[in-house]
C-alpha positions, 0 to 999 in steps of 0.5 A: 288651280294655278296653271304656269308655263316655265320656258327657257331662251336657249342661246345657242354660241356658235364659234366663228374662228378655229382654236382651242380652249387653251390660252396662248402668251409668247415669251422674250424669246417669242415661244409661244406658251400654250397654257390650259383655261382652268378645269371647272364642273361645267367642262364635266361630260357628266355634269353636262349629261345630267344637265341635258337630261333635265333639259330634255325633260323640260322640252318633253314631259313638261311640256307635254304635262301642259298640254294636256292639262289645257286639253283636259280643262278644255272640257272637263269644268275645274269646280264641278268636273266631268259630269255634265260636259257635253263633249267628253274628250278623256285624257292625254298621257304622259311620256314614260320614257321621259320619266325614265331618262330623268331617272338615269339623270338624277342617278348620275353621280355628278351634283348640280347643287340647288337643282338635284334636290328639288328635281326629284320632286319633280320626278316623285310628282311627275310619276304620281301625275302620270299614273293617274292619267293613265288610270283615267286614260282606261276610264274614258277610252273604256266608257266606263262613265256611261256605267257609272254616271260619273262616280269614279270620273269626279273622283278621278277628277279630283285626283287629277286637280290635286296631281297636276297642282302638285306636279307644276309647284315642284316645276316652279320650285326647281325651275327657279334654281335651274335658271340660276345654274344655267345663266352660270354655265352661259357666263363661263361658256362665254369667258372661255371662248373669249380667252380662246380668242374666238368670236361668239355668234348668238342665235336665239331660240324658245325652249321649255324647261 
């Protein structure tokens, strides 16, 4: 089963003079002429909404996803399941709130072109993840492995390996296109402070998405 880690280093720029996104020239007469930077999707309060709500998403459920995928596997052997360990630790779950603020995200009316597409996949699979996890979370929060030796453990297992395969390519498939989308919003944030006249600072941070 492939296991990745998609993350992000966010950059976060601080704006160190004071001023406006407006370009400033002065004429013959020295007037100064305030003209506005031209208008882009990425000054769209939608466009950044939606684009937050996948950021959130990655920084909450994928990285949750994860987590309990190690914390599983930690016990539970991939090739033969959970008949056999010798310390049965069940399942962590997934947020579903995370999954519903996706969902308002992919339902915004604003396009994040080459990222849309393959975020509701993400979600489509996500949701199938997290089903299963809850329906495993009640099997082995109730015991029921004591009853049945097992039986619907194994097949819950392999439900288990096939969703979270499922759920991490989709994550791989649209984080592929969303490091292209962010590297371009960086680009335009850092012309348009350096047409502002304002100097930039960096400050550096880890990220999951």
């Amino acid at each position: 089963m492939k296991k990745t880690f998609g993350t992000l280093i966010c950059i976060s720029l601080f704006l160190a003079s004071c001023g406006d996104s407006k370009e400033k020239q002065v004429d013959e007469h020295g007037t100064t002429i305030t003209s506005a930077v031209p208008e882009s999707k990425f000054d769209s309060n939608e466009f950044i909404g939606k684009y937050n709500a996948y950021i959130d998403f990655g920084n909450a459920f994928h990285k949750r996803a994860n987590d309990t995928y190690n914390h599983y596997f930690d016990w539970a052997s991939i090739e033969n399941g959970p008949k056999g360990a010798k310390n049965i630790k069940g399942v962590y779950t997934l947020p579903e709130h995370s999954l519903n603020a996706l969902e308002k995200g992919l339902m915004m009316n604003v396009e994040i072109a080459g990222v849309d597409a393959p975020m509701k996949v993400v979600h489509e699979k996500a949701k199938n993840l997290f089903n299963v996890l809850e329906e495993a979370d009640g099997y082995y929060k109730k015991q029921d492995y004591k009853d049945d030796a097992f039986v619907k453990g194994q097949e819950l297992h392999e439900r288990l390996k096939t969703a979270f395969d499922a759920y991490f390519i989709a994550y791989d498939t649209m984080f592929s296109e969303f490091v292209v989308v962010q590297d371009e919003l960086f680009a335009f944030d850092v012309e348009k402070f350096k047409s502002s006249g304002q100097l930039i600072k960096y400050n550096d941070g880890l990220a999951y998405l």
